[in-house]
N, C-alpha and C positions, 0 to 999 in steps of 0.2 A: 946143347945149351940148356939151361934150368931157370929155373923161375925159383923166387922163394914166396913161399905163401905168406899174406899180408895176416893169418890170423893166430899162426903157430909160430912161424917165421922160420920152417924149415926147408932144404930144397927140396925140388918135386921136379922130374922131367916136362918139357915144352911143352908135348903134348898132351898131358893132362888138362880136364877141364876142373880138377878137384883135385885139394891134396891127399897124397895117400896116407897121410900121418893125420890129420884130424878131421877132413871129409868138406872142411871148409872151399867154396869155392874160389876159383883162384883169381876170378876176376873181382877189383874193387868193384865196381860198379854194383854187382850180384853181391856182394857180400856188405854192401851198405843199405840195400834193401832186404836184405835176412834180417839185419840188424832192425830196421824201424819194424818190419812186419813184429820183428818178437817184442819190439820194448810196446807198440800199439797193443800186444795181445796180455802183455802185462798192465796196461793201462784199462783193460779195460773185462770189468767182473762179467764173469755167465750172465747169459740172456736167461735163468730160470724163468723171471719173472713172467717174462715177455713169451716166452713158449707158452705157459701156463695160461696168461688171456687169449692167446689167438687160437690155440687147440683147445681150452674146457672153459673158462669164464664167459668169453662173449660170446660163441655157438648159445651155450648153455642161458646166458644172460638173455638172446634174439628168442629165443621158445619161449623165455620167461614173459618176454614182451608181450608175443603176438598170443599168448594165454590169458595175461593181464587187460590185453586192450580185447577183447572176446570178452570177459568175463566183466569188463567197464562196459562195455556196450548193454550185454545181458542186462548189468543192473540199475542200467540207465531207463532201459526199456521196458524194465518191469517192477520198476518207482510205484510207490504207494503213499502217497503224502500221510494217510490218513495211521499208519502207523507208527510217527513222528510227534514229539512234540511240538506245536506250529512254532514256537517263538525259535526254535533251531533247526528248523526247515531250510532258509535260505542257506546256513553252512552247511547241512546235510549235502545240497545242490550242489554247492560251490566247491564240495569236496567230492560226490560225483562226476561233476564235470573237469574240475582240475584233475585227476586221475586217470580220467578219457585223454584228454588233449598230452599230459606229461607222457603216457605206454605211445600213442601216436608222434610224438615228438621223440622215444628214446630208440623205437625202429632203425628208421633212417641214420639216425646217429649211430646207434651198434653197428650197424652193416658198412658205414663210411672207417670207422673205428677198427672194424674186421680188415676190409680190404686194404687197409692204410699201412695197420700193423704187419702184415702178409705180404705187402710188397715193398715193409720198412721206407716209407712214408710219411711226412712231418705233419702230414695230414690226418694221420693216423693216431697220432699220441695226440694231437689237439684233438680230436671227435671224442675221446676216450679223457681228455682232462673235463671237456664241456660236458660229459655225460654227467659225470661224478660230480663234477658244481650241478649238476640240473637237480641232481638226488638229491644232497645237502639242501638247496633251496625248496625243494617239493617239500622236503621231510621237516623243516623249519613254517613252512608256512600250514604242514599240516598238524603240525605243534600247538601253533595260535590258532586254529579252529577248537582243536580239542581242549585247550583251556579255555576258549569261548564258552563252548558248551557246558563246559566241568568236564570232560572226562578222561581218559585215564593218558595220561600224553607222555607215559615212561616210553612204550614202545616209537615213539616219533621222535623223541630227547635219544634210545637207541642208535635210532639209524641217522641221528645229523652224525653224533660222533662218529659212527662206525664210516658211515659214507666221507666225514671230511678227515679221518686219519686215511683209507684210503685213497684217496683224492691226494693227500699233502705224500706219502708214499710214493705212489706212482709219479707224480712232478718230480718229485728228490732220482726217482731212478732213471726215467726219464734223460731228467737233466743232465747227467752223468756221462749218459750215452748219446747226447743227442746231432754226434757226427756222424753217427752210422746210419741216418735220416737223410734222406734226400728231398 
């Protein structure tokens, strides 16, 4: 007895589990899940992006941290009011201190961010979206210090844009993919 293959439609002996003319298997059931597996892999672009933060960005990103909140600490702790103008003192402070509290607040967020992305976790793209709004909003509010003061707020006007093009990036890729999350 023969079977005909449901994906050439030629005959092929019973016991085969594959046709020998196009390698398709000969059962429906297996060949209706080749089918979604490939039209899913067609649906859905390289993870580049996503290799790329969880192997060099956030590693790289977590050193930056705990170098940044060291070097916040350092210059917290060896503050000199007296070589300050006094009337832009309290923003000097307030941008001291905001800088401590935002590197101690981006830690924990990188490392949830990390482990989220690694074991493809919805928890993971949100710690990594709320990261990128933290930057935007630090780099915005350290904008309005610096024209407080007068001074020079191209580098702060940089990094909103830079931080909320990748921010809107990473949601758009994200969102794309966002079934392969659990």
């Amino acid at each position: 007895m023969s079977r005909i293959c449901p994906s050439c439609h030629r005959e092929s002996p019973v016991e085969s589990d594959f046709c020998p003319a196009c390698g398709a298997p000969m059962n429906e059931h297996a060949l209706r899940g080749q089918k979604k597996a490939a039209a899913r892999a067609l649906d859905d672009p390289p993870m580049k992006w996503h290799k790329f933060l969880t192997w060099i960005s956030l590693p790289l990103s977590i050193v930056m941290a705990v170098v940044g909140l060291v070097s916040a600490w350092q210059t917290l702790s060896s503050f000199d009011p007296s070589l300050f103008v006094p009337e832009y003192l309290p923003a000097v402070r307030l941008t001291m201190y905001l800088d401590l509290a935002v590197n101690a607040l981006m830690l924990p967020l990188l490392g949830i961010a990390e482990y989220g992305l690694l074991t493809m976790r919805r928890i993971g793209v949100r710690a990594l979206l709320a990261l990128y709004g933290i930057q935007v909003v630090y780099a915005a509010v350290l904008l309005a210090l610096l024209i407080r003061v007068k001074g020079d707020p191209l580098q702060a006007a940089v990094s909103i844009v830079s931080s909320g093009v990748i921010l809107a990036l990473t949601a758009v890729y994200y969102k794309k993919r966002q079934r392969l999350f659990s």
